[in-house]
C-alpha positions in Angstrom: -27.0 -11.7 -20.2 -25.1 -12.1 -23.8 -21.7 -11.9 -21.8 -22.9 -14.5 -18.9 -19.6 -16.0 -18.3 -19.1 -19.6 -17.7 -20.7 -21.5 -14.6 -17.2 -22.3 -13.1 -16.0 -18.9 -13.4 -19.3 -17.6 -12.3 -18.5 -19.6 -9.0 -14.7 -18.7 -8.8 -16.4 -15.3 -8.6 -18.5 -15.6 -5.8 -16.0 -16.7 -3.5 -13.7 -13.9 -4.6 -10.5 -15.7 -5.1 -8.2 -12.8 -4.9 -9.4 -12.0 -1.4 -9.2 -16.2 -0.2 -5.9 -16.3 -1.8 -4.0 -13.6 0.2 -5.6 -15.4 3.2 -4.6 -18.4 3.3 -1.2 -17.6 1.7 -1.3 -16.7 5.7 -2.1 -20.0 6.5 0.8 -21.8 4.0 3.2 -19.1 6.1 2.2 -20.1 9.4 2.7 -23.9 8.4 6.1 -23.9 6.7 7.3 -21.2 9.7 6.3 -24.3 12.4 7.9 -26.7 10.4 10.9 -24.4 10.0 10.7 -23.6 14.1 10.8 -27.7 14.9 13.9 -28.4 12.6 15.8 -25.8 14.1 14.4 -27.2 17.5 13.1 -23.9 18.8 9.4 -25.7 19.2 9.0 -29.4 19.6 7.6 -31.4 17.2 8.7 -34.1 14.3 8.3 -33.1 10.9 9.4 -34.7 7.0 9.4 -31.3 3.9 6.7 -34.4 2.6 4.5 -33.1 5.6 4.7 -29.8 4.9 3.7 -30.1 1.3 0.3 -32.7 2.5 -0.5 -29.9 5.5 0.0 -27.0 2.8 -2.4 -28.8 0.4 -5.1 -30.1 3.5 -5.2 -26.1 4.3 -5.4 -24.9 0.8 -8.0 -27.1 -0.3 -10.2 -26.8 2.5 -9.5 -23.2 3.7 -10.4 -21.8 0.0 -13.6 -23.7 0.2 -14.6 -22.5 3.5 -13.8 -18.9 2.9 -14.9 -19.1 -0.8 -18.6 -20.7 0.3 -18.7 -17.4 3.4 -18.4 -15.1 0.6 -21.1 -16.5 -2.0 -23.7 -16.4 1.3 -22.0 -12.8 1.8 -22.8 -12.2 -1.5 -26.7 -13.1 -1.0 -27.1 -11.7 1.8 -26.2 -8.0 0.0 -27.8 -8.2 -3.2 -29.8 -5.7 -2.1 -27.1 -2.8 -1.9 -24.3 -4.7 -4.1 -26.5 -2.8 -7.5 -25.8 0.4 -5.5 -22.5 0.7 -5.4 -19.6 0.5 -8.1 -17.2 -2.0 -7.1 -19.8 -4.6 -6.5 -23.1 -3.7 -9.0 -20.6 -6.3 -11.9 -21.0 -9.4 -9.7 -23.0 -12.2 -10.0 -26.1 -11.5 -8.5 -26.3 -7.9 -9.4 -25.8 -9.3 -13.0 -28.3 -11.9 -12.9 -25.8 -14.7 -14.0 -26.4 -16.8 -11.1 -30.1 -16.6 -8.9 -29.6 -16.1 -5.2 -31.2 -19.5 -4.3 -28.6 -20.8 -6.2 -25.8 -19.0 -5.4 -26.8 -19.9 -1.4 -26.5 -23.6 -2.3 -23.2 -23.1 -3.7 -21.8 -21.3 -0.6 -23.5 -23.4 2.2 -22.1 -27.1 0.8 -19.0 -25.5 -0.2 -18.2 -23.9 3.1 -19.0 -26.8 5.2 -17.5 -29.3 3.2 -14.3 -27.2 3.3 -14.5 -26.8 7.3 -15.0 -30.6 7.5 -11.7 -31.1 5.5 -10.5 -30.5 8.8 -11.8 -32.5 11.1 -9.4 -36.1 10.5 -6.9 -33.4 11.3 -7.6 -31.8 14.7 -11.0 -31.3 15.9 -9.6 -27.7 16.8 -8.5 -26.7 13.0 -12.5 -28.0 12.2 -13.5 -25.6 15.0 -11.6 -22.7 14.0 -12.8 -23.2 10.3 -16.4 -23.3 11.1 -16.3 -20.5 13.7 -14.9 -18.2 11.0 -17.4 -19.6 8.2 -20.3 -18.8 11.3 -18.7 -15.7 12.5 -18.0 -14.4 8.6 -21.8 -15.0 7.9 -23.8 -14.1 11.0 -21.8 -11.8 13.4 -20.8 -9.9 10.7 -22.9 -10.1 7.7 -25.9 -10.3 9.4 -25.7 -8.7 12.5 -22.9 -6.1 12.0 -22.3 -4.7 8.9 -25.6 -2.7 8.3 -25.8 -1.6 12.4 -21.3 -0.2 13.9 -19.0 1.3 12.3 -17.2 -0.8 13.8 -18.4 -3.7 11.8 -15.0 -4.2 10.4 -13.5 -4.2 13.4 -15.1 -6.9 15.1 -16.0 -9.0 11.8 -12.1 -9.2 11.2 -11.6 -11.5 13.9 -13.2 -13.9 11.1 -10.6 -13.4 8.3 -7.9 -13.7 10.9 -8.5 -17.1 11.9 -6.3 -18.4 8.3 -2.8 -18.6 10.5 -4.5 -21.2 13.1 -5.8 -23.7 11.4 -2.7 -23.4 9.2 -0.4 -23.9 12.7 -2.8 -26.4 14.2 -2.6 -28.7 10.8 0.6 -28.5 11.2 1.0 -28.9 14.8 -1.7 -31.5 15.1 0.5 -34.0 16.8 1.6 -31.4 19.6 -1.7 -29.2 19.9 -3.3 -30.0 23.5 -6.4 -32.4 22.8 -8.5 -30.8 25.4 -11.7 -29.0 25.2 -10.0 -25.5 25.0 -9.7 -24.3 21.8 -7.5 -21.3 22.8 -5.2 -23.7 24.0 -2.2 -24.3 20.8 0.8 -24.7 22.5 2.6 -21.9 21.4 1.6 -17.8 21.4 3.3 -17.9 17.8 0.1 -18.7 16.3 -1.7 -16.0 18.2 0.3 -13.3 17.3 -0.3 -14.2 13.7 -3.6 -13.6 14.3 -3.5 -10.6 15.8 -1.5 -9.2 13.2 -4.3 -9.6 10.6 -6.8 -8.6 13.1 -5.5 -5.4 14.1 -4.1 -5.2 9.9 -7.7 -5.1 8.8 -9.2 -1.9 9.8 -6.7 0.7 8.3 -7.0 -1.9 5.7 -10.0 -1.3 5.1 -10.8 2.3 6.6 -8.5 3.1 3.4 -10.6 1.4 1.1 -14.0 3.2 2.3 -12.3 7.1 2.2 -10.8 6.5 -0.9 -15.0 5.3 -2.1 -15.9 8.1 0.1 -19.6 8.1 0.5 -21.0 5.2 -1.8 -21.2 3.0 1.4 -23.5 5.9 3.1 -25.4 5.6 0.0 -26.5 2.0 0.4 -27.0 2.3 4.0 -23.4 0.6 5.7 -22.2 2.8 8.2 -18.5 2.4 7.8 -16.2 5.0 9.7 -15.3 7.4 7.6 -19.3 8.3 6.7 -20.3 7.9 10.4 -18.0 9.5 12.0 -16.1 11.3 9.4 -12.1 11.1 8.3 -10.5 12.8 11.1 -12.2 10.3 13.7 -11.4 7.5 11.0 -7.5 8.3 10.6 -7.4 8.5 14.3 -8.5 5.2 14.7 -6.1 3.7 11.9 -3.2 5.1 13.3 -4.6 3.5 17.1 -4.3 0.1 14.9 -1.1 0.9 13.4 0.6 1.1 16.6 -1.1 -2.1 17.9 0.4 -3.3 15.2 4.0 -2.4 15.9 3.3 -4.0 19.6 2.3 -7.3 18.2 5.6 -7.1 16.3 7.5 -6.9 19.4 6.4 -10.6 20.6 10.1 -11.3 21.3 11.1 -8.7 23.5 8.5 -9.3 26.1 8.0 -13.0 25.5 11.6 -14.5 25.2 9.8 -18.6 25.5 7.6 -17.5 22.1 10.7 -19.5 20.0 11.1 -15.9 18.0 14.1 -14.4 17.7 14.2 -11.0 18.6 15.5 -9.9 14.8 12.4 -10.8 13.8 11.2 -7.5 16.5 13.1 -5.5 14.2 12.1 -6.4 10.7 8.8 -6.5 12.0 9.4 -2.9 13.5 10.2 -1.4 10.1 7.6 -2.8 7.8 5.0 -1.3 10.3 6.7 1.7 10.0 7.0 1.7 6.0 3.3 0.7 6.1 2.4 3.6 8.7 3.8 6.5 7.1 1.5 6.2 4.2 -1.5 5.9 6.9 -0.3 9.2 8.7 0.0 10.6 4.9 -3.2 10.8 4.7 -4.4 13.9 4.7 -8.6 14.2 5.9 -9.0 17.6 3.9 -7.4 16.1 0.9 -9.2 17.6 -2.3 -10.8 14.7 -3.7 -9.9 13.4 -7.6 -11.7 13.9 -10.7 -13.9 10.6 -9.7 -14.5 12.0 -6.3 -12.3 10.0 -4.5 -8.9 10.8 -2.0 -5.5 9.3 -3.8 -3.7 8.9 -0.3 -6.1 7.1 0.7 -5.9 4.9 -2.5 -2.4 4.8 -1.7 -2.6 3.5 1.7 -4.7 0.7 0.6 -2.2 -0.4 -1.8 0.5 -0.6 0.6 -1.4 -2.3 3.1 -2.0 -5.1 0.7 2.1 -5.3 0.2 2.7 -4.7 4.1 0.4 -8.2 5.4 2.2 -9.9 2.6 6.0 -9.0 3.6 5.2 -9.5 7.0 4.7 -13.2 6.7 7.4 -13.4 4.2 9.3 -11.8 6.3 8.4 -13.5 9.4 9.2 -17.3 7.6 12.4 -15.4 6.4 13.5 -15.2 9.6 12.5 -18.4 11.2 14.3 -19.7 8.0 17.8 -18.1 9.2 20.0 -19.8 11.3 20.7 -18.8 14.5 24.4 -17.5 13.8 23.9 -15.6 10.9 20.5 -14.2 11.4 21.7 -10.6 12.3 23.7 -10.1 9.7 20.6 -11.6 7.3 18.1 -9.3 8.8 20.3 -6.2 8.1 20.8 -7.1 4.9 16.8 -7.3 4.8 16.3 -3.8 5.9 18.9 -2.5 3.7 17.1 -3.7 0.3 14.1 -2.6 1.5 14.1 0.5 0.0 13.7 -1.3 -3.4 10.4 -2.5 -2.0 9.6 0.7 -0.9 10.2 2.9 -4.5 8.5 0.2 -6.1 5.3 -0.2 -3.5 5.0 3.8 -3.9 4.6 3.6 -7.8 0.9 3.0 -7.0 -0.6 5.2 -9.8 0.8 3.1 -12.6 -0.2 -0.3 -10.3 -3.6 1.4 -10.0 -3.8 1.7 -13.6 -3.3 -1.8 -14.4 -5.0 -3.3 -11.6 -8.1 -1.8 -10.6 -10.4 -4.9 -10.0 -8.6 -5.8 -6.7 -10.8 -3.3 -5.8 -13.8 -4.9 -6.7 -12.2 -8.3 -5.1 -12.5 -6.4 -1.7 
């Protein structure tokens, strides 16, 4: 109790920043990539750079709030098991800064006062906000987590959600205002969301061999415990070439407003990402903290791969039309920089080891 830190960062804690903010830098990407779509005509719509910056702060402000205020009510909801495992016995709860009446408070005004940020907007960006802060908490937290190993699987329809209400804040004025909330004019923003949807469980699958066992010990059946690391990597590697199909928007839907360079950029940061998932190896000998490297490894680079995608992907909606091929070349070929430097992941691990514990 002599290091309780400071109520504000107590709270910045239990919403686990470093997790909201690589969410809804989603969200900023899917916005400025509409905007970028409308100027160069490819999608209708009318939109000022001062509109962009006012629909990047709307989503910021109320997207962190909404995911931030999910993960304090995750965080009650497990302080029961968070003591029993090592990446998540420091936080609040576990630590007794914060009491869990309080801490449930804190999540349930701040999550519903960032979903109704919203609402002036387009009743569907309110929708999509709320079903993720609802789907977050119940369907998976609740129901999920403790019952499937394929609780990840089917809770990460909740942190893919980031991309549409980014597009639909920005497409407010040309989203559908009917009762289907499905309905956004565009698969653009779908794909998006597929992208982190089928993302999160190698994502994750990574995370739970490389901690091999300490979610078995505090009763969540994730894959690699249930149904052991050969079944596990089988399954990532499933995802991995879903992943390279939702890549490939352009070549079977020419109306999507893609180009099809982005197809190939797309293509080859799946691949950069998927080699280090078939590297795994399930018989690996484990480390001197009982844990697999590779595995540690593929996490890492997962981390890199959702973030280059959507740099990427506004990278190329960014390019005009008669240079764009020679651009996206000139992409591939510096990305072996990204590569020797994304595979330097002992010395990142070194430095960096509490993105673990932001998981």
């Amino acid at each position: 109790m002599n290091n309780r830190p400071g109520t504000l960062q107590i709270y910045f804690q239990l919403m686990k920043l470093r997790v909201v903010i690589l969410l809804q830098i989603t969200a900023l990407c899917a916005i400025i990539a509409h905007d970028l779509m409308v100027r160069s005509e490819s999608i209708p719509g009318d939109r000022t750079w001062l509109d962009t910056l006012e629909s990047c702060i709307v989503t910021l402000v109320g997207g962190t709030m909404a995911a931030g205020g999910s993960n304090a009510i995750n965080m009650v909801y497990d302080k029961d098991i968070d003591p029993g495992m090592s990446r998540t016995r420091t936080r609040p709860i576990p630590n007794g800064w914060i009491s869990p009446r309080h801490a449930l408070i804190f999540g349930i005004i701040l999550a519903i006062s960032g979903s109704a940020v919203f609402i002036p907007i387009h009743w569907k960006a309110a929708f999509w906000s709320f079903f993720s802060v609802f789907f977050y908490v119940f369907v998976y937290t609740i129901w999920l987590k403790r019952r499937t190993p394929q609780n990840i699987v089917i809770g990460g329809i909740a942190g893919s959600t980031p991309p549409l209400i980014g597009w639909i804040v920005a497409a407010a004025e040309t989203i559908p205002n009917n009762i289907n909330p499905l309905d956004l004019a565009s698969p653009v923003p779908w794909m998006l969301f597929f992208l982190i949807f089928a993302w999160t469980p190698p994502h994750f699958w990574a995370l739970a061999l490389y901690r091999s066992g300490e979610y078995a010990k505090v009763g969540i059946p994730m894959m690699p415990d249930v149904k052991g690391p050969k079944r596990t990597l089988v399954e990532s590697k499933f995802y991995c070439v879903l992943l390279f199909f939702i890549g490939s928007v352009p070549c079977f839907w020419p109306g999507s407003g893609l180009p099809l360079a982005w197809a190939f950029i797309a293509g080859y940061l799946t691949l950069w990402y998927s080699i280090s998932v078939w590297k795994i190896d399930p018989n690996e000998k484990f480390d001197s903290n009982g844990r697999m490297p590779l595995a540690f490894a593929s996490f890492m680079r997962s981390l890199g791969y959702l973030a280059w995608m959507f740099v990427a992907f506004v990278f190329i909606v960014a390019i005009p039309s008669d240079v764009i091929w020679y651009s996206t070349f000139g992409l591939i070929a510096l990305m072996p920089l990204l590569n020797r430097f994304a595979l330097n992941w002992k010395v990142y691990a070194g430095k960096n080891r509490k993105v673990l514990n932001a998981e």
